[in-house]
C-alpha positions in Angstrom: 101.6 -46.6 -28.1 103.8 -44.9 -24.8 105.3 -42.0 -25.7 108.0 -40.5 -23.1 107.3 -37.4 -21.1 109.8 -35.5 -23.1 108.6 -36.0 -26.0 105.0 -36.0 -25.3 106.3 -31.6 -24.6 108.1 -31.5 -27.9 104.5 -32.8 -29.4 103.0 -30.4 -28.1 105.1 -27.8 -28.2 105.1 -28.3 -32.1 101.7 -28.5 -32.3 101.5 -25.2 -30.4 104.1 -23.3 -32.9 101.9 -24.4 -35.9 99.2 -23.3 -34.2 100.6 -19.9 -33.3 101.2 -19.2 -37.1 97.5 -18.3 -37.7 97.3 -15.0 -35.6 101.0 -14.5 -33.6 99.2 -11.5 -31.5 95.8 -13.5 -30.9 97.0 -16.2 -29.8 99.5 -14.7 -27.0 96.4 -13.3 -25.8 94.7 -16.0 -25.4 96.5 -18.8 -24.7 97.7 -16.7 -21.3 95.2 -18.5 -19.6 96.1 -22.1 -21.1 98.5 -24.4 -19.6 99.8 -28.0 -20.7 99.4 -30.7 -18.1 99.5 -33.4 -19.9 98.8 -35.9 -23.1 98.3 -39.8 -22.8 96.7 -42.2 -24.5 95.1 -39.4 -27.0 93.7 -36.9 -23.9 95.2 -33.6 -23.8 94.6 -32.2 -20.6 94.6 -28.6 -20.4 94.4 -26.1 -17.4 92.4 -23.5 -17.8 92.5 -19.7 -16.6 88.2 -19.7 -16.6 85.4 -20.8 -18.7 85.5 -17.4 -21.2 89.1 -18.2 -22.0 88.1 -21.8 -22.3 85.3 -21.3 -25.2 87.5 -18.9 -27.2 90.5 -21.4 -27.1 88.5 -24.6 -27.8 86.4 -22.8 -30.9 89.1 -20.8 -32.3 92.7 -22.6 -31.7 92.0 -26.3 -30.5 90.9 -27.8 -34.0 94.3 -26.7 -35.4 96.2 -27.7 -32.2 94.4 -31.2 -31.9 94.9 -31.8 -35.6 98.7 -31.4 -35.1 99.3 -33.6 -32.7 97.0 -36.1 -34.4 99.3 -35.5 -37.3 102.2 -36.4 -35.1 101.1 -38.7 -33.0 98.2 -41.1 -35.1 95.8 -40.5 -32.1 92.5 -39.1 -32.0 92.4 -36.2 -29.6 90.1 -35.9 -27.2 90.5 -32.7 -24.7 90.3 -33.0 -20.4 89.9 -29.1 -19.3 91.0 -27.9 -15.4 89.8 -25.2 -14.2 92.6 -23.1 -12.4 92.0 -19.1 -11.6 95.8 -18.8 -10.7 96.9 -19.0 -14.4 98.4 -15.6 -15.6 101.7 -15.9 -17.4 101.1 -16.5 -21.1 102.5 -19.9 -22.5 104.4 -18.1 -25.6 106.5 -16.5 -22.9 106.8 -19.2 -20.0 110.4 -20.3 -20.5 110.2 -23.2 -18.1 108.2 -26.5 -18.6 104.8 -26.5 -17.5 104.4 -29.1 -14.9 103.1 -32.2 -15.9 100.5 -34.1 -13.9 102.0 -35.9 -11.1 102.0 -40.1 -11.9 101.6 -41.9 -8.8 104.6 -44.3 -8.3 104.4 -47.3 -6.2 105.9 -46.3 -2.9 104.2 -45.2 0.0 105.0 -43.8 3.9 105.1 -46.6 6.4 105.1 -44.9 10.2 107.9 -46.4 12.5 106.8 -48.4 15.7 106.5 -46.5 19.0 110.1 -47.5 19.9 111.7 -47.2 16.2 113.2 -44.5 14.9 111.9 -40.8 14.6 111.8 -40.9 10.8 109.4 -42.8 8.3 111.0 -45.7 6.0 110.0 -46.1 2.4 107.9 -49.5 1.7 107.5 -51.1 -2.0 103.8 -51.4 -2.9 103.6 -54.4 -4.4 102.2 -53.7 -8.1 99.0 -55.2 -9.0 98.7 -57.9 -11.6 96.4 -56.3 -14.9 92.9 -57.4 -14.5 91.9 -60.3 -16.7 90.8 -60.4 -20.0 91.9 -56.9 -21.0 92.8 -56.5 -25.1 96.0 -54.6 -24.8 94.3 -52.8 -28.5 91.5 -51.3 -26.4 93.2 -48.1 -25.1 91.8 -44.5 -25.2 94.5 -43.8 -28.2 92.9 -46.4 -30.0 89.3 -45.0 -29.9 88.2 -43.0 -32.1 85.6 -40.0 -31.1 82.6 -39.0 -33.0 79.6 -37.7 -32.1 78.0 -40.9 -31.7 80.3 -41.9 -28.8 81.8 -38.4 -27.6 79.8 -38.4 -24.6 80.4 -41.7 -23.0 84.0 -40.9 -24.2 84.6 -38.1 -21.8 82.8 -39.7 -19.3 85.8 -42.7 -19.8 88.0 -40.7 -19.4 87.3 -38.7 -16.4 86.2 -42.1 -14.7 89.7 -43.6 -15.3 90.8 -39.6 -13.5 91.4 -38.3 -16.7 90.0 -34.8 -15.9 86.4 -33.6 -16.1 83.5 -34.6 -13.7 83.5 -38.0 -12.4 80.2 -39.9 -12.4 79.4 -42.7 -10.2 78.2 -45.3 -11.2 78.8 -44.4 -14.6 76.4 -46.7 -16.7 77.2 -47.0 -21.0 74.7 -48.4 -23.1 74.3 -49.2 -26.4 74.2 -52.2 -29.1 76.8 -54.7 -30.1 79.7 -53.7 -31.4 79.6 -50.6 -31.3 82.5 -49.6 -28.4 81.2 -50.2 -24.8 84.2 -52.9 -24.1 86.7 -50.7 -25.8 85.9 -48.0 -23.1 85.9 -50.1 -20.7 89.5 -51.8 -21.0 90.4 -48.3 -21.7 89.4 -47.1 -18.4 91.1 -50.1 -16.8 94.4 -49.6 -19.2 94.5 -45.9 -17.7 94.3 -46.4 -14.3 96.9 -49.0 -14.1 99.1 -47.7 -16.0 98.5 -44.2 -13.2 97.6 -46.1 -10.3 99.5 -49.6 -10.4 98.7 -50.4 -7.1 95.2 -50.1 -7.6 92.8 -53.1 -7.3 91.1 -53.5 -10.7 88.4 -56.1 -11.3 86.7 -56.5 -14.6 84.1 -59.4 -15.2 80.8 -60.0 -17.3 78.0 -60.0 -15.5 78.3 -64.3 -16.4 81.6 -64.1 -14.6 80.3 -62.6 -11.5 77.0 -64.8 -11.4 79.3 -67.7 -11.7 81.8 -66.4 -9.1 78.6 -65.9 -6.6 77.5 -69.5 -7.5 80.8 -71.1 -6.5 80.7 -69.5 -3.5 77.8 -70.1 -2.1 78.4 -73.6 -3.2 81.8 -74.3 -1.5 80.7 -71.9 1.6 83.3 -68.8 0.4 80.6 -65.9 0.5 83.4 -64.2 3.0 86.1 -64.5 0.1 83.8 -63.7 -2.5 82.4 -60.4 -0.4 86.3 -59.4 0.4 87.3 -59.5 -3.1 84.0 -57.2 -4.7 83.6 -55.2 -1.8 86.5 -54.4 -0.1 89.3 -55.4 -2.5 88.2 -53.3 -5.1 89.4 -50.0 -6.2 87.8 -50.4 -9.3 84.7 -52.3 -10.6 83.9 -53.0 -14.4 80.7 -55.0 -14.9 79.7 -56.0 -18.9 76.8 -56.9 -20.0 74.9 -56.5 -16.9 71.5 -57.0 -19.1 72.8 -60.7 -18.0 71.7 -60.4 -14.5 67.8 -60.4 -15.6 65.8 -62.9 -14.2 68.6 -64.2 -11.5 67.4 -62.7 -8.1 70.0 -64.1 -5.9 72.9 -62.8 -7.8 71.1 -59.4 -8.1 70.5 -59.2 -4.7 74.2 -59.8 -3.6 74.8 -57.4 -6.6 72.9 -54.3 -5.1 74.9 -54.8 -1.8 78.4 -54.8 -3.6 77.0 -51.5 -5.4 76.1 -49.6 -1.9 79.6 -51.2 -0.3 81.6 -49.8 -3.3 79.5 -46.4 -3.7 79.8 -45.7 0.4 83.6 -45.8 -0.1 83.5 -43.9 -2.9 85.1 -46.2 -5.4 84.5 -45.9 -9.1 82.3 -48.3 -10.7 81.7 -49.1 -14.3 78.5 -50.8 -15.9 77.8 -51.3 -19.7 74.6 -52.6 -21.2 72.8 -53.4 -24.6 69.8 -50.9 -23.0 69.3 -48.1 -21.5 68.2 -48.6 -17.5 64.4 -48.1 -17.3 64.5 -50.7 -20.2 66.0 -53.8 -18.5 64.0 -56.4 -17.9 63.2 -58.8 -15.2 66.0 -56.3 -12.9 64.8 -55.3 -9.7 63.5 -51.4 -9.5 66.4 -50.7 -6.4 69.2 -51.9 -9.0 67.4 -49.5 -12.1 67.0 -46.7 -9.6 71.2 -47.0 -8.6 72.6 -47.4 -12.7 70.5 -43.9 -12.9 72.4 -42.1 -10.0 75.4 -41.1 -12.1 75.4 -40.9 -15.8 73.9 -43.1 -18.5 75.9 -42.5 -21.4 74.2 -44.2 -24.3 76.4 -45.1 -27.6 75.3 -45.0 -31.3 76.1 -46.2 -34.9 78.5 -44.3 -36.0 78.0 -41.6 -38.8 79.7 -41.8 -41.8 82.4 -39.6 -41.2 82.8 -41.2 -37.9 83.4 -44.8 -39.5 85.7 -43.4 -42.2 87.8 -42.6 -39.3 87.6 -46.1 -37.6 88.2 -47.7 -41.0 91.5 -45.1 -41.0 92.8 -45.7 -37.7 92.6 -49.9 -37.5 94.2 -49.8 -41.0 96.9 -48.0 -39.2 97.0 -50.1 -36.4 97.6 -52.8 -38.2 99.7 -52.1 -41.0 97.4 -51.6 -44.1 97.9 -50.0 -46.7 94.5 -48.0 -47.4 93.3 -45.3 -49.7 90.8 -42.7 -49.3 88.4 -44.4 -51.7 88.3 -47.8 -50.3 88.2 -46.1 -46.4 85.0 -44.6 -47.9 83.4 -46.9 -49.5 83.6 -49.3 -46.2 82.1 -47.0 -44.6 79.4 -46.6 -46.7 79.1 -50.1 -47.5 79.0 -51.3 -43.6 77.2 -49.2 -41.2 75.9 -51.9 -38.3 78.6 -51.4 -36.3 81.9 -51.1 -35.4 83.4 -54.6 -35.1 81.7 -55.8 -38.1 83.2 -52.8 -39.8 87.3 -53.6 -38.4 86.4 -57.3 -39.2 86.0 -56.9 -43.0 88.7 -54.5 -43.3 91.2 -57.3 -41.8 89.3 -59.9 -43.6 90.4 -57.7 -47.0 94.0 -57.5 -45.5 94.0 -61.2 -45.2 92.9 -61.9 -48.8 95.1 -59.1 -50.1 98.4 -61.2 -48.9 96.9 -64.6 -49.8 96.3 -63.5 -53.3 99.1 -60.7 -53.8 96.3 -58.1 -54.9 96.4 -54.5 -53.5 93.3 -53.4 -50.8 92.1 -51.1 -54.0 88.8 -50.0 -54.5 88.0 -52.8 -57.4 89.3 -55.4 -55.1 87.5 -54.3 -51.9 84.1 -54.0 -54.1 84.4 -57.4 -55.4 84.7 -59.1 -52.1 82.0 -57.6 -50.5 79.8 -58.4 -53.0 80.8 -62.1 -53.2 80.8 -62.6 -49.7 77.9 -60.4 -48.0 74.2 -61.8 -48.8 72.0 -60.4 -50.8 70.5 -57.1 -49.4 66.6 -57.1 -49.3 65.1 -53.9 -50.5 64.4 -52.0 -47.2 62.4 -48.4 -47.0 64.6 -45.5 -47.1 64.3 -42.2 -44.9 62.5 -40.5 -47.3 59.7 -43.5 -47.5 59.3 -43.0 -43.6 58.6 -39.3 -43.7 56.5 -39.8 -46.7 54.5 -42.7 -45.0 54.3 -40.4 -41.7 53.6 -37.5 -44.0 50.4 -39.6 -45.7 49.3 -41.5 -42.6 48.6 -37.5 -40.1 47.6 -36.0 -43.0 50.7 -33.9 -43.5 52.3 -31.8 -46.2 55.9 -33.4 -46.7 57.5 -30.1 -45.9 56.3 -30.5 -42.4 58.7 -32.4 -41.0 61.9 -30.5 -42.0 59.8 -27.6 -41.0 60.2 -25.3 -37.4 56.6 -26.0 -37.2 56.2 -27.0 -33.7 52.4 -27.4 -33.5 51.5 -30.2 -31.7 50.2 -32.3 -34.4 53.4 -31.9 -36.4 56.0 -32.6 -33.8 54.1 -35.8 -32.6 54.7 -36.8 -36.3 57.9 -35.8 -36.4 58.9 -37.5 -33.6 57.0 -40.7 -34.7 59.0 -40.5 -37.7 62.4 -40.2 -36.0 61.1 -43.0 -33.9 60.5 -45.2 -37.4 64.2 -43.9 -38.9 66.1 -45.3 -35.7 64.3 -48.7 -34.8 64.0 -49.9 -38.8 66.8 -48.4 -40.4 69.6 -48.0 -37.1 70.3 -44.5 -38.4 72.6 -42.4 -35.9 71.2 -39.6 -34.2 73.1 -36.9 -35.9 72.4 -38.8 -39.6 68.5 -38.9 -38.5 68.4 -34.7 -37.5 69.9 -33.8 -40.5 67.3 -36.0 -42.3 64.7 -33.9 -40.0 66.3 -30.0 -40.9 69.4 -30.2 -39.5 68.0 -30.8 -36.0 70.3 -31.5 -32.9 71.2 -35.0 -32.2 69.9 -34.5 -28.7 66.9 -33.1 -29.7 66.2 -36.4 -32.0 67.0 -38.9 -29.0 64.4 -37.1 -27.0 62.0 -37.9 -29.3 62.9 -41.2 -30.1 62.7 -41.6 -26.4 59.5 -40.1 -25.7 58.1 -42.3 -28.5 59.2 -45.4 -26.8 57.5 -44.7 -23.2 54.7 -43.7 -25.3 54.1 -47.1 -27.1 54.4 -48.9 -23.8 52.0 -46.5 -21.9 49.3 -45.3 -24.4 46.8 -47.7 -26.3 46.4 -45.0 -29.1 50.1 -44.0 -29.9 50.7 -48.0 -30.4 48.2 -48.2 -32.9 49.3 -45.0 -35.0 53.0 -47.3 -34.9 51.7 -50.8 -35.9 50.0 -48.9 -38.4 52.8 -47.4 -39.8 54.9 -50.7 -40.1 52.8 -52.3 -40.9 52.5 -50.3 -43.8 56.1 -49.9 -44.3 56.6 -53.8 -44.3 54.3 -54.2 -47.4 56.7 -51.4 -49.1 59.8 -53.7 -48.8 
């Protein structure tokens, strides 16, 4: 959904009079330092006096202010901070409109000729068709931000010059369905909508394998070579776990990278793994998806899937209650397309049959239509197996303990949660004591080098599934 300019400033000047209300004097204070730049697609950009101003704003006033415009808009806000030493006047006093971003519009300057006249002439730029295969659905507005996907998120969004640091290459991992093509149409949706001259390309990594085939097949490399590496503004690579095993195609790959990285021009890889896990992909290519960011996606947390359930009923029209948003999201946790599919599969049924999406209805289908669910370990077996296999109290490993012998079972057991049961981060720290999500894909990490690299470690795990595979 577009909304005008105008009323994108009466959103937000709303939202900011609601959000006045909770402490008038407080807030003049504060928000001195805050100006509107902009809000598209969901992403409030905000410019910023400094970064003491910024932390009292975004923990004090910005969940009440990004809950308004939610409220009035149906997107879910994400925030783009600037950084601007210059701002003094406060916003509750500002009579004018605060500028908004500059939108680049398809002109440009042409010089004359030597022997024309003195003044430049305005050219048309001609605007760029959209790249192919985009789903007009998979917009930042539409994509809603947890803490399972905030980081790659951001990272989006400031790659499609949304605000923030840009990262290049910027390279989002993560399993199926759970977002990493959503982000990516989103960041080509963005900068064609800003930039329409820009030259977008987004392909699989299939597409551009085949594309390099039929070139070097009907003698084009010089076409093919023009089109990645010089007429390309923008590059958006899926899937690139594709190119394992193909050497050729790699190898004309890593060029296009270093011909689009020397000229500075953005480029986008997603991926069912993380880098130093591809296989069969040359160490030059691994080494270059590290140089920017790697910005891994999760399963979604309940809460987080409550929400997507919310916002694709809305999308498309469905009546939905609280209870039946919940218990989706209970019931389906794999991931997100799986989760959006049964909820338009219930839709479906629901106008076929004349029967409301109620709770009674949504728990009948489910059950007559998902297989029967083998009895699988819980959380609480994995600790207790962990717990009885080191010789540990059960305690331990919600403890603060950090003894060496603990946090190696600990992080075993974090290892176990995420690889059998697909547990999100967050879900598996607050299994742990309310640990950090960060602090839980650490150790899930350093568990997975671990079984690749020491004898001893891999025989603690096979062990310990083995064990657990007899429980279910």
């Amino acid at each position: 959904m577009t909304i005008p300019k105008h009323d994108v400033r009466e959103i937000f000047d709303r939202a900011i009079e609601h959000t006045r209300r909770l402490s008038p004097a407080t807030f003049d204070q504060w928000f001195g330092g805050v100006q509107f730049d902009d809000l598209t697609d969901g992403v409030l950009s905000l410019r910023v006096q400094n970064e003491f101003v910024l932390e009292w704003v975004r923990d004090n006033f910005l969940p009440t202010l990004t809950e308004k415009i939610r409220e009035l808009t149906g997107w879910s806000i994400q925030v783009a901070w600037t950084l601007d030493s210059g701002l003094a006047t406060p916003i509750a006093q500002r009579t004018e409109v605060a500028p908004v971003r500059p939108r680049p519009i398809a002109v440009r300057l042409v010089s004359p000729p030597i022997s024309g006249p003195p003044s430049p002439r305005l050219e048309i730029v001609r605007r760029m068709p959209p790249p192919d295969e985009m789903n007009p659905k998979h917009t930042f507005a539409n994509f809603v931000v947890g803490p399972s996907n905030q980081l790659a998120h951001a990272a989006a969004v400031a790659a499609a010059g949304g605000g923030g640091r840009r990262y290049n290459p910027l390279f989002i991992c993560g399993g199926t369905g759970l977002g990493k093509t959503h982000l990516v149409h989103a960041i080509a949706h963005r900068v064609y909508e800003e930039r329409p001259e820009a030259r977008i390309i987004y392909v699989s990594a299939e597409r551009f394998t085949n594309d390099f085939i039929t070139a070097i097949q009907h003698h084009r490399m010089d076409e093919f070579r023009t089109k990645y590496r010089q007429s390309c503004d923008l590059l958006l690579v899926d899937d690139i776990q594709f190119l394992a095993g193909r050497e050729q195609t790699q190898e004309e790959f890593f060029h296009t990278f270093n011909a689009l990285h020397a000229l500075d021009r953005q480029i986008v890889v997603t991926s069912d793994k993380y880098p130093q896990n591809l296989e069969r992909m040359e160490e030059r290519l691994v080494s270059r998806f590290s140089w920017g960011l790697v910005a891994d996606i999760q399963v979604p947390e309940l809460e987080t899937r409550v929400a997507i359930v919310r916002n694709k009923a809305a999308q498309e029209g469905i009546a939905l209650t609280d209870d039946v948003a919940l218990y989706l999201g209970q019931m389906i946790r794999s991931n997100v397309r799986e989760l959006e599919g049964t909820l338009i599969r219930l839709a479906a049924k629901s106008s076929l049959t004349g029967r409301p999406v109620d709770l009674a209805f949504a728990r009948a289908e489910i059950t007559a239509t998902s297989p029967p669910r083998a009895q699988t370990v819980s959380v609480e077996d994995i600790q207790r197996a962990v717990c009885h296999h080191f010789h540990l109290r059960s305690t331990d490993l919600t403890s603060k303990d950090r003894h060496k012998s603990v946090a190696f079972a600990r992080h075993v057991a974090m290892y176990l949660c995420k690889q059998r049961l697909k547990c999100s981060f967050p879900e598996i720290g607050r299994a742990f004591g309310n640990r950090d999500h960060t602090t839980v894909m650490s150790a899930v990490r350093k568990i997975e080098a671990q079984r690749d690299s020491d004898p001893q470690v891999r025989a603690h795990l096979e062990a310990l599934e083995k064990k657990l595979a007899a429980e279910e």
